[in-house]
Predicted model as a PDB file, atoms N, CA, C, CB and O in Angstrom, pLDDT in the B-factor column:
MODEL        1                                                                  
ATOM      1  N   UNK A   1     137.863 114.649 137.121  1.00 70.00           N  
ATOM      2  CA  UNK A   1     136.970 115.701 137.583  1.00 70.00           C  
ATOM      3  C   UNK A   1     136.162 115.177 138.769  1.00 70.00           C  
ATOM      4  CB  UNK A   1     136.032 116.181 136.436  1.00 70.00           C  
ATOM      5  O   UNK A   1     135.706 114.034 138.760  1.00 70.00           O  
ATOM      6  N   UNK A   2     135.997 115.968 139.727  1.00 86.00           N  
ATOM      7  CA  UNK A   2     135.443 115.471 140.664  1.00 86.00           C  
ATOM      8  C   UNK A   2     134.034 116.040 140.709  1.00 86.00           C  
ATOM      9  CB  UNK A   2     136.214 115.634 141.763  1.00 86.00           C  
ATOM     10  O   UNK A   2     133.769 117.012 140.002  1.00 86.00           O  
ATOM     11  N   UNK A   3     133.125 115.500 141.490  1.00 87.00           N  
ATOM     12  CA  UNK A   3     131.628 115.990 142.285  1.00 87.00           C  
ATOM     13  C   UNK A   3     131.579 117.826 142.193  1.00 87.00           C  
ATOM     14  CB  UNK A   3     131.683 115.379 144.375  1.00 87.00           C  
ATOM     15  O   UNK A   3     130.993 118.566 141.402  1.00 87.00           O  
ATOM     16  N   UNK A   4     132.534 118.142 143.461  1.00 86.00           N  
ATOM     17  CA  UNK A   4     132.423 119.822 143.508  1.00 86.00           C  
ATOM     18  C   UNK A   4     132.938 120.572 142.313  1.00 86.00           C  
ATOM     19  CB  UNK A   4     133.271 120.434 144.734  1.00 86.00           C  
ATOM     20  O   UNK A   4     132.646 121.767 142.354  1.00 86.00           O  
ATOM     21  N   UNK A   5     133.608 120.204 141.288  1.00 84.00           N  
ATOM     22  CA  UNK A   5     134.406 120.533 140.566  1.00 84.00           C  
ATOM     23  C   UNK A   5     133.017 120.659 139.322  1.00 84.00           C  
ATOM     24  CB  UNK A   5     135.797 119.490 140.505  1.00 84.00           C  
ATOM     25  O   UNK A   5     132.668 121.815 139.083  1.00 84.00           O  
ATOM     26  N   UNK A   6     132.423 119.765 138.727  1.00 86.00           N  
ATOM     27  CA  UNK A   6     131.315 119.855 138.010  1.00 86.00           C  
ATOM     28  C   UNK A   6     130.007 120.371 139.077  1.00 86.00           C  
ATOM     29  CB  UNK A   6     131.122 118.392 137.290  1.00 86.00           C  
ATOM     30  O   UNK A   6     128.926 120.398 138.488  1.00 86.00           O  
ATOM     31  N   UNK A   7     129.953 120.753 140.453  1.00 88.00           N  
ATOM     32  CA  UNK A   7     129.010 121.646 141.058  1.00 88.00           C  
ATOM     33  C   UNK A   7     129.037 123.040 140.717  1.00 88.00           C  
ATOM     34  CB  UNK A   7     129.127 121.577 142.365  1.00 88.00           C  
ATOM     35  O   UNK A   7     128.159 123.709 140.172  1.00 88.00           O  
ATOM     36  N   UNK A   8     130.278 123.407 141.154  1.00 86.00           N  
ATOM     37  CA  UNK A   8     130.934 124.371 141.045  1.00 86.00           C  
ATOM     38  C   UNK A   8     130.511 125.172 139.640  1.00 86.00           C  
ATOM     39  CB  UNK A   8     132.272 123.921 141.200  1.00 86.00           C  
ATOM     40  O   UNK A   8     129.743 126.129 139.542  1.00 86.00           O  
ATOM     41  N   UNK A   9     131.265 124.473 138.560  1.00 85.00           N  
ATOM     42  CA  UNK A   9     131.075 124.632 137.250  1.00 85.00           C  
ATOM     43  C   UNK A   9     129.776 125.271 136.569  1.00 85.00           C  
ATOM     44  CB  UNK A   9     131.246 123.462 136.824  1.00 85.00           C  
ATOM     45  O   UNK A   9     129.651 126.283 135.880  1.00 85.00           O  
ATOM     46  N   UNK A  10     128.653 124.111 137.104  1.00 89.00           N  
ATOM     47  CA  UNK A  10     127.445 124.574 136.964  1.00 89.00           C  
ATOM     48  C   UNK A  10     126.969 126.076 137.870  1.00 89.00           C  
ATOM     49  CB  UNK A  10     126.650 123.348 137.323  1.00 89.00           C  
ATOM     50  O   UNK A  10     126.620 127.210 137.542  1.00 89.00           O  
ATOM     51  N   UNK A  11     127.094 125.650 138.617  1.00 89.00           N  
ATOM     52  CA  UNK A  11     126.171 127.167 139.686  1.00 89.00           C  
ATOM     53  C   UNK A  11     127.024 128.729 139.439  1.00 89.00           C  
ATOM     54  CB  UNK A  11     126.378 126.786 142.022  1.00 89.00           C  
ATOM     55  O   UNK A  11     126.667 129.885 139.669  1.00 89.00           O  
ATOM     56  N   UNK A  12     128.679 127.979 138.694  1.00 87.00           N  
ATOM     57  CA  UNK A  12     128.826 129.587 137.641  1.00 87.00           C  
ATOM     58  C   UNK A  12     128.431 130.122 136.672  1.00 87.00           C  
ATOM     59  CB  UNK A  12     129.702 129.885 137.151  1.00 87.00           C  
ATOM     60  O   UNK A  12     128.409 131.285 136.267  1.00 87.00           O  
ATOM     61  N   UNK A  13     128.050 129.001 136.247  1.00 88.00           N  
ATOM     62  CA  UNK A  13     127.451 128.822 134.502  1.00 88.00           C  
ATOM     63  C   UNK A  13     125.986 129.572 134.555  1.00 88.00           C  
ATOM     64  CB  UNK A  13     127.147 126.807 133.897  1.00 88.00           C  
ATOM     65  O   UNK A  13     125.632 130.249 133.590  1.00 88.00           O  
ATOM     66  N   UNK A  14     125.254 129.446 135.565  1.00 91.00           N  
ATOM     67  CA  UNK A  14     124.187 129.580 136.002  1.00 91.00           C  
ATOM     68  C   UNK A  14     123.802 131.374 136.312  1.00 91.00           C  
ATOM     69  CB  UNK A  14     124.221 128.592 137.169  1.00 91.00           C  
ATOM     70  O   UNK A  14     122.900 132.048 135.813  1.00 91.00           O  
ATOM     71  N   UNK A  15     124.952 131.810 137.395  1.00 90.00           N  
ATOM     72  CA  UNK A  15     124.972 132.738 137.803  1.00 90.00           C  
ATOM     73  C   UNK A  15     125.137 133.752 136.443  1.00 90.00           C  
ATOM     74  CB  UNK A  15     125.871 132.662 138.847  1.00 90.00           C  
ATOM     75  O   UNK A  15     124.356 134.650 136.128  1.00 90.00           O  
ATOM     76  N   UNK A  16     126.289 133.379 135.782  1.00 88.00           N  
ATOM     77  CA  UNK A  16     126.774 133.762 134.874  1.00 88.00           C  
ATOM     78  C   UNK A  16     125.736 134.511 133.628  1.00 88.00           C  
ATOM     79  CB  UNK A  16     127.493 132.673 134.587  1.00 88.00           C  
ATOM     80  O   UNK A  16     125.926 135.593 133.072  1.00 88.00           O  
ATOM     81  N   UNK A  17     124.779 133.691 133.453  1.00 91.00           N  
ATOM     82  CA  UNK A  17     123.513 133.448 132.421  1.00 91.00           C  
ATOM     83  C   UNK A  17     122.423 134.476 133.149  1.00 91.00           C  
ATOM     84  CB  UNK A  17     122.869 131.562 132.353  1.00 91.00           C  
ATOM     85  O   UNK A  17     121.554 135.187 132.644  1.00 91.00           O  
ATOM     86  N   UNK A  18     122.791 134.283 134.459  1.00 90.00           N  
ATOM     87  CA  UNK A  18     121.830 135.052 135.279  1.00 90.00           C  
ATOM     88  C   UNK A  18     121.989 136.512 134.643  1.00 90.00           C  
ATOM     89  CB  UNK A  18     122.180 134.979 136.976  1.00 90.00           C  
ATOM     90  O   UNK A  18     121.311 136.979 133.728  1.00 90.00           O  
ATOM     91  N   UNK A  19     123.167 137.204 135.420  1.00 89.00           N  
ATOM     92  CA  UNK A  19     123.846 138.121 135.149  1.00 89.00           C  
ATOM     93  C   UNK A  19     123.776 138.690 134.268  1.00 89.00           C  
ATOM     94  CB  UNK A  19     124.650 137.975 135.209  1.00 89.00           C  
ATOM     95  O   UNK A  19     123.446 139.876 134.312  1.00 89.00           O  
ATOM     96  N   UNK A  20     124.164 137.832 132.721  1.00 90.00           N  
ATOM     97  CA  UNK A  20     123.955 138.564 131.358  1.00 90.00           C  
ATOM     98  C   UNK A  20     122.541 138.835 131.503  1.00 90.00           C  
ATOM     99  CB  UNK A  20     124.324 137.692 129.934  1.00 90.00           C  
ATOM    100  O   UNK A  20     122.339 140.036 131.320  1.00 90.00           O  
ATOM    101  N   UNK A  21     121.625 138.278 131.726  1.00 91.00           N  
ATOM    102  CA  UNK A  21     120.241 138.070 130.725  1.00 91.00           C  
ATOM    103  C   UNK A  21     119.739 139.335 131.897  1.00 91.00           C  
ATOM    104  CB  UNK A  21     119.130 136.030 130.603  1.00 91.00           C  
ATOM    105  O   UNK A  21     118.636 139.727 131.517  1.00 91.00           O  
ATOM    106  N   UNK A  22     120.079 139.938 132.909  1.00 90.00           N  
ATOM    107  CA  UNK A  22     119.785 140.513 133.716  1.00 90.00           C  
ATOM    108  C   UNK A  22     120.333 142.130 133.303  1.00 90.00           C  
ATOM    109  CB  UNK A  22     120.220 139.778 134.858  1.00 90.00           C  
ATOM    110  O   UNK A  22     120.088 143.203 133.856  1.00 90.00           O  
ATOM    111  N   UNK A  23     121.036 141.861 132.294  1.00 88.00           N  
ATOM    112  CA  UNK A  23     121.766 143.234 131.878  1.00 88.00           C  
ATOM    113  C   UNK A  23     121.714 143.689 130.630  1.00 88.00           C  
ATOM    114  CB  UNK A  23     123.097 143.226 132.082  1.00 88.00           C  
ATOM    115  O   UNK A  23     121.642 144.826 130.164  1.00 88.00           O  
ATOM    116  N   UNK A  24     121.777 142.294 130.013  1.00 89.00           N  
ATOM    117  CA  UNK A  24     120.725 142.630 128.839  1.00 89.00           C  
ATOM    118  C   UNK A  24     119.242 143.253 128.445  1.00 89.00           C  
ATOM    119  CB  UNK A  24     120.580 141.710 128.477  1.00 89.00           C  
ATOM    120  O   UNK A  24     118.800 143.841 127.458  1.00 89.00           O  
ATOM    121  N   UNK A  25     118.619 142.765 129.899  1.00 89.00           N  
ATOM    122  CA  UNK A  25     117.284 143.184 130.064  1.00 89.00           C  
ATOM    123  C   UNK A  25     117.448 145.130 130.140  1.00 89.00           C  
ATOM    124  CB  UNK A  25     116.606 142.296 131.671  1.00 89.00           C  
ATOM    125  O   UNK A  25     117.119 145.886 129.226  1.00 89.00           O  
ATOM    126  N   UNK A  26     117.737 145.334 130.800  1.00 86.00           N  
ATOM    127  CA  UNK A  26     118.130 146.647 131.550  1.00 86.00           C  
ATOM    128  C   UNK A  26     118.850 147.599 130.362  1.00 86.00           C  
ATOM    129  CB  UNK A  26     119.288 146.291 132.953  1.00 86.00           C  
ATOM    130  O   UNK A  26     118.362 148.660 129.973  1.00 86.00           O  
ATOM    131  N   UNK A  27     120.382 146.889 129.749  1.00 85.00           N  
ATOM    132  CA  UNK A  27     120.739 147.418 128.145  1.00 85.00           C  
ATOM    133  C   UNK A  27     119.250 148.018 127.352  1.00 85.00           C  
ATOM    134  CB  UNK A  27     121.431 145.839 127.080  1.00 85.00           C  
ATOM    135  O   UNK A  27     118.999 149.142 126.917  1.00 85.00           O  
ATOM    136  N   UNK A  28     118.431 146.781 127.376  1.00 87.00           N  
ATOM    137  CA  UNK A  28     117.341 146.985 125.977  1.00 87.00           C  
ATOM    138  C   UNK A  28     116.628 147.427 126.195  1.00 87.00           C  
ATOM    139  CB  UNK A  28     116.721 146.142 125.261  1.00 87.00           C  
ATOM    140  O   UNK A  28     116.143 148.029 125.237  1.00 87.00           O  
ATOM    141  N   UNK A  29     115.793 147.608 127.681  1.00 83.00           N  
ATOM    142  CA  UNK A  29     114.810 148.844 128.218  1.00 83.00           C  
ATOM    143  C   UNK A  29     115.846 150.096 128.092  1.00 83.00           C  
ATOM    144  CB  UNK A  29     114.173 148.616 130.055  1.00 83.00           C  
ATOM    145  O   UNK A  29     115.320 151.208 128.054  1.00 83.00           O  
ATOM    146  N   UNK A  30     116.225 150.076 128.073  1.00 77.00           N  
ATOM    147  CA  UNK A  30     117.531 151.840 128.554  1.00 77.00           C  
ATOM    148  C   UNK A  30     117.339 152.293 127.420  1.00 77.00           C  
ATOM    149  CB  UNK A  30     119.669 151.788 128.898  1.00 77.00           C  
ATOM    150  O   UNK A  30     117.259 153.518 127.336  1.00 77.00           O  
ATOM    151  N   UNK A  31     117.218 151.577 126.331  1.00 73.00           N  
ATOM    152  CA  UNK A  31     116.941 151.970 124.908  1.00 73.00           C  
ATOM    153  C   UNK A  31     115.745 152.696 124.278  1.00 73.00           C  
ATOM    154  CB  UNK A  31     116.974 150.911 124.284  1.00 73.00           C  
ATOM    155  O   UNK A  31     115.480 153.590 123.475  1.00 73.00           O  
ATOM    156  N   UNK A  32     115.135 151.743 125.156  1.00 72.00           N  
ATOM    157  CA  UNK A  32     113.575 152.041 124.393  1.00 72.00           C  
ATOM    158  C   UNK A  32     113.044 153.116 125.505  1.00 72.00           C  
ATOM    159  CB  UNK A  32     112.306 150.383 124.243  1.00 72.00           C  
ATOM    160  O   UNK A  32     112.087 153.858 125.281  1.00 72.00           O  
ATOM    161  N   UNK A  33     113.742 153.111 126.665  1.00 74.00           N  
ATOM    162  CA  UNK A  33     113.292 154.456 127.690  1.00 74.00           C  
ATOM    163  C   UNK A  33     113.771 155.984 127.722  1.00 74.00           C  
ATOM    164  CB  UNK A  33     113.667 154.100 129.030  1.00 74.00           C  
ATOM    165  O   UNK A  33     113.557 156.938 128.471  1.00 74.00           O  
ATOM    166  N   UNK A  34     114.709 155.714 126.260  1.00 71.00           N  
ATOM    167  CA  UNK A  34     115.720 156.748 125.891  1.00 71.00           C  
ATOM    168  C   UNK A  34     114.519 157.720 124.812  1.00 71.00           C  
ATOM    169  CB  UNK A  34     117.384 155.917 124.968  1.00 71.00           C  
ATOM    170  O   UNK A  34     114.505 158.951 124.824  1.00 71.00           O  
ATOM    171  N   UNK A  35     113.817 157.084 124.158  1.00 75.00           N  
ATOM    172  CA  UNK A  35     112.885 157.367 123.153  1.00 75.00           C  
ATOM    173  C   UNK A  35     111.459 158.047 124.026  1.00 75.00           C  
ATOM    174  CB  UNK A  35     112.584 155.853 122.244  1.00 75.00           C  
ATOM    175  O   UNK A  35     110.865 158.883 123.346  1.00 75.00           O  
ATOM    176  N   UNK A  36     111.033 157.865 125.013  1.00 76.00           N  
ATOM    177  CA  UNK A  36     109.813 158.757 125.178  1.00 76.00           C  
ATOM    178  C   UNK A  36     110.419 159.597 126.732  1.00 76.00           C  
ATOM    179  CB  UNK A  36     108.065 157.647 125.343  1.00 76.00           C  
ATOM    180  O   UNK A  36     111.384 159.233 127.405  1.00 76.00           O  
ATOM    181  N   UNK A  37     109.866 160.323 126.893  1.00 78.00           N  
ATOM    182  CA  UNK A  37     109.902 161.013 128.021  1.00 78.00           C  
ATOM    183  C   UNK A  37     109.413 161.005 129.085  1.00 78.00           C  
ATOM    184  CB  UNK A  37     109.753 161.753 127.891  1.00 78.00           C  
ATOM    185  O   UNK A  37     108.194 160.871 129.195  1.00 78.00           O  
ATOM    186  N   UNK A  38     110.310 161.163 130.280  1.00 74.00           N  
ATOM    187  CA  UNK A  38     110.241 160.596 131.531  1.00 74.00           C  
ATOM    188  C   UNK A  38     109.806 161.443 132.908  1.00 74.00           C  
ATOM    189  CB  UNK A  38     111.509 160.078 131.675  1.00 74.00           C  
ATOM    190  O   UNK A  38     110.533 162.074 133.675  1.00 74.00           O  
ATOM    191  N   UNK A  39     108.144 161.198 132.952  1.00 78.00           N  
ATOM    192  CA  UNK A  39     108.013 162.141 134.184  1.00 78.00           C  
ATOM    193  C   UNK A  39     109.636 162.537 134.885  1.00 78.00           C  
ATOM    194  CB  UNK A  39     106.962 161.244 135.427  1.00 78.00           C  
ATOM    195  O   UNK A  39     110.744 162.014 134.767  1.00 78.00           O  
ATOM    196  N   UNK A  40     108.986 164.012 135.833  1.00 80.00           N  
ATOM    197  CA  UNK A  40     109.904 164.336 136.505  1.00 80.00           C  
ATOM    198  C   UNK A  40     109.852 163.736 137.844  1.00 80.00           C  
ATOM    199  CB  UNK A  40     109.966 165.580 136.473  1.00 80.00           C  
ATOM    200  O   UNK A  40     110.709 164.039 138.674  1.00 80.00           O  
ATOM    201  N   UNK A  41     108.942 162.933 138.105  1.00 78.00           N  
ATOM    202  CA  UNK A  41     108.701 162.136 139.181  1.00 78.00           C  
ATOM    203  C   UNK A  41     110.237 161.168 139.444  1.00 78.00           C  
ATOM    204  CB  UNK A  41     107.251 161.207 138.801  1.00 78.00           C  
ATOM    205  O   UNK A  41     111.059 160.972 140.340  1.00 78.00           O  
ATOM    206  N   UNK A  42     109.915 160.672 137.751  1.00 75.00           N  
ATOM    207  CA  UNK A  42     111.027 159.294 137.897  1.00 75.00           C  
ATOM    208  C   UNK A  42     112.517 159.785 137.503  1.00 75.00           C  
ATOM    209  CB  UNK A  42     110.578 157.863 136.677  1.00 75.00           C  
ATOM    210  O   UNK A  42     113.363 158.924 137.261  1.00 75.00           O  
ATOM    211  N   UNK A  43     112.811 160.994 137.443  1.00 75.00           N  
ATOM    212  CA  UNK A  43     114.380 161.751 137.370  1.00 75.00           C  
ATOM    213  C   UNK A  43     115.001 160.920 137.917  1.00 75.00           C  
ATOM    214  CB  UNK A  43     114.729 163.156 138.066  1.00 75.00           C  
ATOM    215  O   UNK A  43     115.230 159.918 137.241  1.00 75.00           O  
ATOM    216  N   UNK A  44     115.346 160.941 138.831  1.00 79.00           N  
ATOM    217  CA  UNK A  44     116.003 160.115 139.716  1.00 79.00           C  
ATOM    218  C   UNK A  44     116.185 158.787 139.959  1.00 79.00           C  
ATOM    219  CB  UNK A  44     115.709 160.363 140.508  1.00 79.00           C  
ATOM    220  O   UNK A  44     116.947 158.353 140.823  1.00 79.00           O  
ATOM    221  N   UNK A  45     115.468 158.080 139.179  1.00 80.00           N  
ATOM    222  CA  UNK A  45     115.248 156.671 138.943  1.00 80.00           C  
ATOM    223  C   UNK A  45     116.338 156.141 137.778  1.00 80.00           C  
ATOM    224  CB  UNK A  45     113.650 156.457 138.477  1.00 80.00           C  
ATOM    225  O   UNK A  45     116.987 155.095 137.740  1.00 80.00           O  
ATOM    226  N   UNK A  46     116.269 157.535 136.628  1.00 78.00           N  
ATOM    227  CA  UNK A  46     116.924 157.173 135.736  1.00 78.00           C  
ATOM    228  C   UNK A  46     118.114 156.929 135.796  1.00 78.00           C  
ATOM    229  CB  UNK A  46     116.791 157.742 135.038  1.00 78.00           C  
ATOM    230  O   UNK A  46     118.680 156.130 135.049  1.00 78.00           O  
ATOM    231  N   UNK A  47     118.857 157.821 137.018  1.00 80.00           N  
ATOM    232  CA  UNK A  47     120.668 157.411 137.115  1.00 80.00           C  
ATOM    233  C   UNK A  47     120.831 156.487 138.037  1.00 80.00           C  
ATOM    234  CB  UNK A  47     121.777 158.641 137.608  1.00 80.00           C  
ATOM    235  O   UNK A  47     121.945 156.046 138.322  1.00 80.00           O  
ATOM    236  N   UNK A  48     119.239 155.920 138.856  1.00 84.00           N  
ATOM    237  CA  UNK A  48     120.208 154.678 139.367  1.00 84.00           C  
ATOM    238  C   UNK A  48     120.122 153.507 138.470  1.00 84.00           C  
ATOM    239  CB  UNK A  48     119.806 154.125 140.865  1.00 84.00           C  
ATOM    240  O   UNK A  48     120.968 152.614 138.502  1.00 84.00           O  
ATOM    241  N   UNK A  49     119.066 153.501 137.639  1.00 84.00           N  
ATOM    242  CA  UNK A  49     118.863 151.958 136.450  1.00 84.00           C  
ATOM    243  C   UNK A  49     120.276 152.347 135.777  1.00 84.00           C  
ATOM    244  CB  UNK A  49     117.109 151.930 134.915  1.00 84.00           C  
ATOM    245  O   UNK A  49     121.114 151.446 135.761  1.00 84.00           O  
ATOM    246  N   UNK A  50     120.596 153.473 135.272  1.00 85.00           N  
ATOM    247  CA  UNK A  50     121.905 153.207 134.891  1.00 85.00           C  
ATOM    248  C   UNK A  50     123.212 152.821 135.568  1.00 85.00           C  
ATOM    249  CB  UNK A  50     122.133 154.072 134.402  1.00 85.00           C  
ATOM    250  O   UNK A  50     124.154 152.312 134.961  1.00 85.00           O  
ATOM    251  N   UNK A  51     123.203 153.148 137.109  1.00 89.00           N  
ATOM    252  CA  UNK A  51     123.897 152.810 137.615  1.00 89.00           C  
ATOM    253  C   UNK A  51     124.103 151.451 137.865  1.00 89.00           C  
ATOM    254  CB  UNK A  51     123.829 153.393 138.277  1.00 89.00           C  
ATOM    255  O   UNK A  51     125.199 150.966 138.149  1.00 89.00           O  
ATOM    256  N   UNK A  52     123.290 150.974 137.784  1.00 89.00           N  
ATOM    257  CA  UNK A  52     122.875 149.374 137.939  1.00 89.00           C  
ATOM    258  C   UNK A  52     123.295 148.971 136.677  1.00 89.00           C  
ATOM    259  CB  UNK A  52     121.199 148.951 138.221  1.00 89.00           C  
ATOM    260  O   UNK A  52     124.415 148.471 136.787  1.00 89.00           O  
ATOM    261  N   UNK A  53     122.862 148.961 135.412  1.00 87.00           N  
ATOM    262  CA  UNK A  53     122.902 148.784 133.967  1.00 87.00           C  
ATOM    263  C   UNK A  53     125.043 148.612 134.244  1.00 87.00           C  
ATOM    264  CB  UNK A  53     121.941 150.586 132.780  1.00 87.00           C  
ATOM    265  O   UNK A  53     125.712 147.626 133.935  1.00 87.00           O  
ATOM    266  N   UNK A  54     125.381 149.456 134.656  1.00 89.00           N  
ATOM    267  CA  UNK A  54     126.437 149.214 134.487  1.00 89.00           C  
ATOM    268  C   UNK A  54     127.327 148.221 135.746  1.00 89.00           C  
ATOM    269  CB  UNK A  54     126.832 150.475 134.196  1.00 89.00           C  
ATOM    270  O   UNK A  54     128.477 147.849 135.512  1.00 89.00           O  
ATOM    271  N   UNK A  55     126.827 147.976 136.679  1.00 90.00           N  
ATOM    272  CA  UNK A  55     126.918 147.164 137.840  1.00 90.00           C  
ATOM    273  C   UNK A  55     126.648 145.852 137.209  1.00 90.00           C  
ATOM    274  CB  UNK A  55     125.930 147.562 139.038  1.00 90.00           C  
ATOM    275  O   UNK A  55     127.484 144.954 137.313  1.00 90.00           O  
ATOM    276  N   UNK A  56     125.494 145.668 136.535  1.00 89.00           N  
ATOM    277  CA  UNK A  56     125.491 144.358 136.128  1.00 89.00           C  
ATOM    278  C   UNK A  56     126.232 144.045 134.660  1.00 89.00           C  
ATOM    279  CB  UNK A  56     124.043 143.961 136.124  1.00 89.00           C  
ATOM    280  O   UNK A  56     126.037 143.015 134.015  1.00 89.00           O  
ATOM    281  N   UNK A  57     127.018 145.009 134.305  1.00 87.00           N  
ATOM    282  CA  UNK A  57     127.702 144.350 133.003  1.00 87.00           C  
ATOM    283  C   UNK A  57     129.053 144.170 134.015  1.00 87.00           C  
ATOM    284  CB  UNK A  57     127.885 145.501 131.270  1.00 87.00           C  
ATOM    285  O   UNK A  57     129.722 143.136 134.027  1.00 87.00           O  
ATOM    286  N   UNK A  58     129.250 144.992 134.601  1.00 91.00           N  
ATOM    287  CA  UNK A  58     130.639 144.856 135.289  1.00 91.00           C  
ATOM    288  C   UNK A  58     131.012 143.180 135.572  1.00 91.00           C  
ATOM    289  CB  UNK A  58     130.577 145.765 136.856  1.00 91.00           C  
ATOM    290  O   UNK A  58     131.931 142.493 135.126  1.00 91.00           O  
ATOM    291  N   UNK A  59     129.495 142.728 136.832  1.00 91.00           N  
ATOM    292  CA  UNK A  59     129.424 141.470 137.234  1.00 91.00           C  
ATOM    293  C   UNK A  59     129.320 140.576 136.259  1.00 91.00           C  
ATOM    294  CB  UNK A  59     128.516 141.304 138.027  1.00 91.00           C  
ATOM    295  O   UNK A  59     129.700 139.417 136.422  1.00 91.00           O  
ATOM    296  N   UNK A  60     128.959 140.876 135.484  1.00 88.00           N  
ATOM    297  CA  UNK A  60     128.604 139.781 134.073  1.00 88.00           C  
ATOM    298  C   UNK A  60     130.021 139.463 133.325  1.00 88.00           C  
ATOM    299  CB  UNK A  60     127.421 140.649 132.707  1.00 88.00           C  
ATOM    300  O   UNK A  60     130.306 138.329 132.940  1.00 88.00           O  
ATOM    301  N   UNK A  61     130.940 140.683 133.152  1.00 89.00           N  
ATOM    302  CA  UNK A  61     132.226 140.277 132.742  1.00 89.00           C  
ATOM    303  C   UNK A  61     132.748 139.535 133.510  1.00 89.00           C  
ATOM    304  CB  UNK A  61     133.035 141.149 132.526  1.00 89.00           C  
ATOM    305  O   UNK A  61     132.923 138.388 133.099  1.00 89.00           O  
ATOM    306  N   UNK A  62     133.213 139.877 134.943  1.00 91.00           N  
ATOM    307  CA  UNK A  62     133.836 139.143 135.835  1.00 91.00           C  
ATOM    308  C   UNK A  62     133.212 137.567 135.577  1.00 91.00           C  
ATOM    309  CB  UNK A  62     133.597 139.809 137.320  1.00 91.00           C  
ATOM    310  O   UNK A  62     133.615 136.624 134.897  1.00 91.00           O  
ATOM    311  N   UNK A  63     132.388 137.704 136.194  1.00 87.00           N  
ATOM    312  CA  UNK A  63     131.419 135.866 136.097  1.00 87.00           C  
ATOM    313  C   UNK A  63     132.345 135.483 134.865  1.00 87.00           C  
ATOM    314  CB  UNK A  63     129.071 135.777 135.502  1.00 87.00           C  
ATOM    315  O   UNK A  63     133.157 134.589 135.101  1.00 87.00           O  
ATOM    316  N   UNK A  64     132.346 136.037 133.555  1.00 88.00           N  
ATOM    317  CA  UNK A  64     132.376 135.528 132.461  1.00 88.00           C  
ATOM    318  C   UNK A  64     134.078 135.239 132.236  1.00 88.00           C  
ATOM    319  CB  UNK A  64     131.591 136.477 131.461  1.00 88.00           C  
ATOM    320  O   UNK A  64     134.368 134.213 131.620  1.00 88.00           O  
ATOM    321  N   UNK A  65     135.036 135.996 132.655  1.00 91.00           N  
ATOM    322  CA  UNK A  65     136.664 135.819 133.228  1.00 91.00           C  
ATOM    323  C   UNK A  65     136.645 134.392 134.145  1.00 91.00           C  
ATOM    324  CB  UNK A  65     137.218 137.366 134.415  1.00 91.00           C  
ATOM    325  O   UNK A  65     137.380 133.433 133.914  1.00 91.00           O  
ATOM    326  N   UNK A  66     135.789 134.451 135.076  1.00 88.00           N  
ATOM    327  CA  UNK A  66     136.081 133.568 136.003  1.00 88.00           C  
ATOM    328  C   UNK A  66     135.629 132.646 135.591  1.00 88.00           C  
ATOM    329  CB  UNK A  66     135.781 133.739 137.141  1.00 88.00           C  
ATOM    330  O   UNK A  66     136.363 131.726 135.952  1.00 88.00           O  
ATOM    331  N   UNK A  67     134.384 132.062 134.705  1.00 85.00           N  
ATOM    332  CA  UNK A  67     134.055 130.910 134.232  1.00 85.00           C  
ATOM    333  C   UNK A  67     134.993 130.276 133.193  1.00 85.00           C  
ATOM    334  CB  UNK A  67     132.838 131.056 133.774  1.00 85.00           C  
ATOM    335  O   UNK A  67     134.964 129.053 133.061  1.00 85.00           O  
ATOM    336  N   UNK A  68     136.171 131.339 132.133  1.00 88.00           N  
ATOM    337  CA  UNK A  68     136.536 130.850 131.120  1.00 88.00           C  
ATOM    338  C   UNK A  68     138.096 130.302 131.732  1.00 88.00           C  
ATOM    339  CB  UNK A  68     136.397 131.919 129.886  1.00 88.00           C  
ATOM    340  O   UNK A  68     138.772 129.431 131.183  1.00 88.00           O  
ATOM    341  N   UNK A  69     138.526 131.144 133.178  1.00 88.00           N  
ATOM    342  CA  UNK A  69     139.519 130.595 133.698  1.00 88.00           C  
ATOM    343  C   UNK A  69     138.808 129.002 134.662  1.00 88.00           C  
ATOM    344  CB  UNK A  69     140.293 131.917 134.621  1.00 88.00           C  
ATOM    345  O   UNK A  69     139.155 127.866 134.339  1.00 88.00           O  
ATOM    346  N   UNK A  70     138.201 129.175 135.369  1.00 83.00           N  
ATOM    347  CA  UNK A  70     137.939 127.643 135.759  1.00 83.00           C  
ATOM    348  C   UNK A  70     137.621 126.684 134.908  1.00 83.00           C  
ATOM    349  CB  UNK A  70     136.984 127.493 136.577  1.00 83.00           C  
ATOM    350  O   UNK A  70     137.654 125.509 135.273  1.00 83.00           O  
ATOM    351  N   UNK A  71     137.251 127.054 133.592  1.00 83.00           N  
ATOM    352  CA  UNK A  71     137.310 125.595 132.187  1.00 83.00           C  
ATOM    353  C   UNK A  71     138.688 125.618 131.809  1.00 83.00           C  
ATOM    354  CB  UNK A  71     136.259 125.869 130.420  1.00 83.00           C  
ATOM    355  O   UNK A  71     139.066 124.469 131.581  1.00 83.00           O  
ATOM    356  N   UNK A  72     139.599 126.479 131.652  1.00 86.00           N  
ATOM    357  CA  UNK A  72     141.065 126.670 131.329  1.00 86.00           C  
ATOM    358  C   UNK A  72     141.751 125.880 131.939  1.00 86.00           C  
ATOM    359  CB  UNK A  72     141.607 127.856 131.568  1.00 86.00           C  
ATOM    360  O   UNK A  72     142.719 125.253 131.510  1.00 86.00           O  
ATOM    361  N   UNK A  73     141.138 125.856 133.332  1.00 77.00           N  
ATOM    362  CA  UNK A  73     142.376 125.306 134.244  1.00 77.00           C  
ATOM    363  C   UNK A  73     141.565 124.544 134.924  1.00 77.00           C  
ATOM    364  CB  UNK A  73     143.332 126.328 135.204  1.00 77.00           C  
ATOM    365  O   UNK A  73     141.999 123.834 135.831  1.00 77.00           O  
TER     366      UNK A  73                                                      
ENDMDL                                                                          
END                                                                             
């Protein structure tokens, strides 16, 4: 194993952790923002956090494919 090879490794591992804990966050508010009611101010707010909510699981899988193939191989 070389230098970039355990760099590498890490700063996916990293991103990776990022990602989840970033979508997780967003999952578990979506929840609890589902339960009270949402000025009509913030309408519009609501389909882009979801749009996002699902942007960051998307990225979070990928990261998570690509980290289990670069330990694979």
């Amino acid at each position: 194993m070389t230098t970039t090879w355990i760099l590498e490794t890490i700063g996916l591992l990293v991103t990776t952790v990022g990602a989840l804990v970033a979508f997780l966050h967003l999952h578990r508010t979506s929840r609890e923002m589902a339960h009270s009611p949402v000025p009509e101010a913030c309408a519009s707010l609501v389909r882009d956090r979801r749009l996002l909510m699902i942007t960051m699981g998307l990225m979070a899988g990928w990261f998570i494919v690509q980290y289990i193939g670069l330990i694979l191989l």
